[in-house]
ZAMARGU-4260 file (C-alpha; in steps of 0.2 Angstrom, whole numbers, plus 5000, padded with zeros to 4 digits):
<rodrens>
0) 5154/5194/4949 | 5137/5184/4948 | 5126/5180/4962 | 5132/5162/4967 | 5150/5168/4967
5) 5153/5176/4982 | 5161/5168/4997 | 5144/5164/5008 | 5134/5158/4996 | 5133/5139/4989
10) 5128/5141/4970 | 5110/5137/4969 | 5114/5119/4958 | 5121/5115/4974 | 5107/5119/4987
15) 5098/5108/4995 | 5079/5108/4986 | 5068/5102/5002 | 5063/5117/5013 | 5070/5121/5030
20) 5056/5119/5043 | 5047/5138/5044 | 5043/5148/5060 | 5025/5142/5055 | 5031/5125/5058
25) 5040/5128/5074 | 5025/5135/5083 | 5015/5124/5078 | 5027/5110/5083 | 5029/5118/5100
30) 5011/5120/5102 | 5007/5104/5101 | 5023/5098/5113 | 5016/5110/5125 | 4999/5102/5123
35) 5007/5083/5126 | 5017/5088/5142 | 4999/5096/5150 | 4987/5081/5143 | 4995/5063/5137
40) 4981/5058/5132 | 4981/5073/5117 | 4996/5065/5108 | 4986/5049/5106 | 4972/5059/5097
45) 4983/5068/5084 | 4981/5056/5071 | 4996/5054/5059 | 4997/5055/5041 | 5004/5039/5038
50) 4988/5029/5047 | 4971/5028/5043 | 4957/5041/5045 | 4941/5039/5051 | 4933/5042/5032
55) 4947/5030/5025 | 4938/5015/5039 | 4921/5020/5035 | 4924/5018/5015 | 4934/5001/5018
60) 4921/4996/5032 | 4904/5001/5018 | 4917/4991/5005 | 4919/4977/5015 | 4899/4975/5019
65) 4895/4978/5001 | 4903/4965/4998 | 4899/4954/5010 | 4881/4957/5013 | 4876/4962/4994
70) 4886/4956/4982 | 4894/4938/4987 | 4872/4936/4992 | 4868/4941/4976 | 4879/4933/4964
75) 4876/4916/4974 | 4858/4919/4973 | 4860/4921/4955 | 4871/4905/4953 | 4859/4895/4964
80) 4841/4903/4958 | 4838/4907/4975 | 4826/4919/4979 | 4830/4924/4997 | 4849/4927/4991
85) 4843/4935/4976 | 4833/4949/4989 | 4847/4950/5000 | 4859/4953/4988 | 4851/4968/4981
90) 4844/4974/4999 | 4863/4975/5003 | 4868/4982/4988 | 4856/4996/4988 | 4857/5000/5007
95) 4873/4994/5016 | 4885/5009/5008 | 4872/5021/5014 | 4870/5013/5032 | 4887/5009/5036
100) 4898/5025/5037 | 4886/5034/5048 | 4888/5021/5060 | 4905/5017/5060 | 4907/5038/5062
105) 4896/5033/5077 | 4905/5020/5083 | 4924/5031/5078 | 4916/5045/5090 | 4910/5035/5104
110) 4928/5024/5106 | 4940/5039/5102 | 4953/5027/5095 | 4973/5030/5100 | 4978/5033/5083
</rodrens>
């Protein structure tokens, strides 16, 4: 008799292959319903996987600068031969992906956003 063969077992070709939710899982699933019915306001700041984090904003926010406050300066400045753009562009370049992340982790810690 092989091992898939007896009456109480499904062969293994047969299984299903995604894991049944562990004690682990179930603690921790309780832990954090406990914690929802005794503060509300916990369930808004557990952030979900499927949303944006806080170091996913501050790289699209210090992209978004970067590119608006150095790069679109500086390749106008070198279309046009302006000076001012020229120094902007490069300021902003050198500077804004450096700046930027600290303060939106500033502005993230100050607002406590629902997500």
């Amino acid at each position: 008799m092989h091992p898939g063969d007896q009456a109480d077992e499904e062969p293994t070709s047969e299984k299903d292959t995604r894991p049944g939710r562990g004690p682990v899982d179930r603690r921790f699933a309780a832990i954090i319903g406990a914690l929802r019915t005794e503060d509300p306001r916990f369930a808004r700041r557990v952030s979900e996987a499927r949303r944006l984090r806080s170091g996913q904003i501050m790289m699209l926010v210090g992209f978004l600068a970067t590119l608006l406050l150095g790069v679109v300066p500086l390749a106008l400045g070198v279309q046009t031969q302006i000076t001012v753009l020229l120094t902007f562009g490069a300021i902003g370049i050198a500077f804004v992906p450096v700046i930027v992340p600290p303060m939106v982790g500033l502005m993230l810690g100050r607002m406590r956003p629902a997500w």
